[in-house]
C-alpha positions as CSV (number, residue, x, y, z in Angstrom):
1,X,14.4,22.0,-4.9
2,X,11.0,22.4,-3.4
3,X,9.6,19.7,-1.2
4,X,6.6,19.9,1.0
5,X,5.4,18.5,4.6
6,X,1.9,18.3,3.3
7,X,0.3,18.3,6.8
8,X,1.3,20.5,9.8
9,X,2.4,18.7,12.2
10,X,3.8,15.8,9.5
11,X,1.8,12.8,10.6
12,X,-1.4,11.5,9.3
13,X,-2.6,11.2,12.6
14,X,-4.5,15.1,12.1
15,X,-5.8,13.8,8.8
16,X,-9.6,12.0,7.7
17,X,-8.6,8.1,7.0
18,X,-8.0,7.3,3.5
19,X,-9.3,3.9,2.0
20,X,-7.8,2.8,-0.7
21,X,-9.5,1.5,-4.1
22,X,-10.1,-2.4,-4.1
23,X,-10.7,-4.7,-6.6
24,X,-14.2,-6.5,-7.1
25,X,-14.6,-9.3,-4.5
26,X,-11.8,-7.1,-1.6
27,X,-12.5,-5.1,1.2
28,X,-10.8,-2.3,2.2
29,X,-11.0,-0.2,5.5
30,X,-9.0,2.7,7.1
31,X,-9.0,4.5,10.5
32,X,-6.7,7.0,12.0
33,X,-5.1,5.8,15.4
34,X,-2.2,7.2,17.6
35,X,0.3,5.5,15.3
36,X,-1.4,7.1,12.1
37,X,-3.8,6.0,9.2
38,X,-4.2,2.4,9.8
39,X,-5.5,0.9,6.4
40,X,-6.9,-3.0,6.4
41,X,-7.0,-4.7,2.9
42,X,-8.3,-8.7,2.7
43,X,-8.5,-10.2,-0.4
44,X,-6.3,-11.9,-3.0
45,X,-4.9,-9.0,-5.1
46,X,-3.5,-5.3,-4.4
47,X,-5.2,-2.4,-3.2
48,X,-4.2,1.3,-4.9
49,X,-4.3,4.2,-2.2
50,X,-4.5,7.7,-4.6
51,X,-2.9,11.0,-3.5
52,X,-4.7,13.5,-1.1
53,X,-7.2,15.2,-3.6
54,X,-7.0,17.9,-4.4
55,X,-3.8,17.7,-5.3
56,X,-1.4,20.1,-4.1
57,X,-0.5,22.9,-6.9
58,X,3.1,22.5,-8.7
59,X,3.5,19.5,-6.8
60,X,5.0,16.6,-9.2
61,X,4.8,13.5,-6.8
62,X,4.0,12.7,-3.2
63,X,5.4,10.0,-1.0
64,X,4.2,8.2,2.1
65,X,5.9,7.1,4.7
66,X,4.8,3.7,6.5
67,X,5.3,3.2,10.0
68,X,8.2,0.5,9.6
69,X,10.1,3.8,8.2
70,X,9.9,2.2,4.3
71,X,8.2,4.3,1.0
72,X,5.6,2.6,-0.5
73,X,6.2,4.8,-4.1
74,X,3.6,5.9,-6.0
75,X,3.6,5.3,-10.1
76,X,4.8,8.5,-12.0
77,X,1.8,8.9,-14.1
78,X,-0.9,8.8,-11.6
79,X,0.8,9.1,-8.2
80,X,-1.1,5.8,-6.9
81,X,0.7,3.7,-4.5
82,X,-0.1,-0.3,-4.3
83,X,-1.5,-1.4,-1.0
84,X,-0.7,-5.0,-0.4
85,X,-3.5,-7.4,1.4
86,X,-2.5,-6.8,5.1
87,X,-2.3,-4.3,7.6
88,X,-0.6,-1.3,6.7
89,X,0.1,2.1,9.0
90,X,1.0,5.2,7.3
91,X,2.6,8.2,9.4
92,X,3.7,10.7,7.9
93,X,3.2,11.9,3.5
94,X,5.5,15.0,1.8
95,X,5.0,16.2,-1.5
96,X,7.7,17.0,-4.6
97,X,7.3,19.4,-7.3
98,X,10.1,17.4,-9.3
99,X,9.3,13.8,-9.3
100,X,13.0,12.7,-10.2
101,X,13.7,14.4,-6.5
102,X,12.7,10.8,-5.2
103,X,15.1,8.8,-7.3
104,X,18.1,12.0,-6.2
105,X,16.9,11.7,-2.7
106,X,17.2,8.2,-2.8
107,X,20.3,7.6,-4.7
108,X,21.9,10.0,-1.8
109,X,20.6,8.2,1.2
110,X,18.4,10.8,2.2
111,X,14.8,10.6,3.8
112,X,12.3,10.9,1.6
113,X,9.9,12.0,4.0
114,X,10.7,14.5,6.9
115,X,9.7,17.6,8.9
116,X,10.8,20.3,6.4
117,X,11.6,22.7,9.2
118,X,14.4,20.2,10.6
119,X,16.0,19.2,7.3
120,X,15.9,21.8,4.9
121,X,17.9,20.4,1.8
């Protein structure tokens, strides 16, 4: 099982905000803070936050973790993850090379997102 802390330390806070894509007629801004990537989307309809590009090799999936300690998943064919109208932090991100890890991971009650180095399942 291979799973990757795609940033060293594991927080976002180290890492270039990331805006998500917005529909026609939505904003969307991003900036990084001391709590992480805070992301601001107004409008009437979902944003769609993509993975880090480029994309790590062999890895099948990535998940972020939100401040409140809850995965917003990304779809399995494109790895996007919805971004509701709001404000949303996001702290920490960790990368699978098996995408049914997260549904294993889950199903166990295990983090899906962690420091590798403290947890190493």
């Amino acid at each position: 099982m291979r799973i990757r802390n795609l940033y060293d330390p594991p927080t976002l806070k180290d890492r270039d905000p990331v805006v998500p894509w917005v529909p026609a007629g939505m904003t969307a801004s991003a900036r990084v803070t001391a709590e992480g990537c805070e992301i601001t989307v107004t409008g009437e309809d979902t944003g769609w936050l993509y993975p880090p590009k480029p994309q790590p090799d062999g890895l099948a999936n990535v998940v972020w973790q939100k401040k409140d300690g809850s995965y917003p998943i990304g779809t399995r064919n494109n790895l996007t993850v919805p971004i509701p109208v709001g404000v949303t932090v996001l702290t920490r991100l960790c990368g699978f090379d098996d995408g049914s890890l997260i549904t294993l991971l889950q199903n166990a009650g295990l983090p899906l997102v962690f420091a590798a180095t403290d947890h190493p399942y």
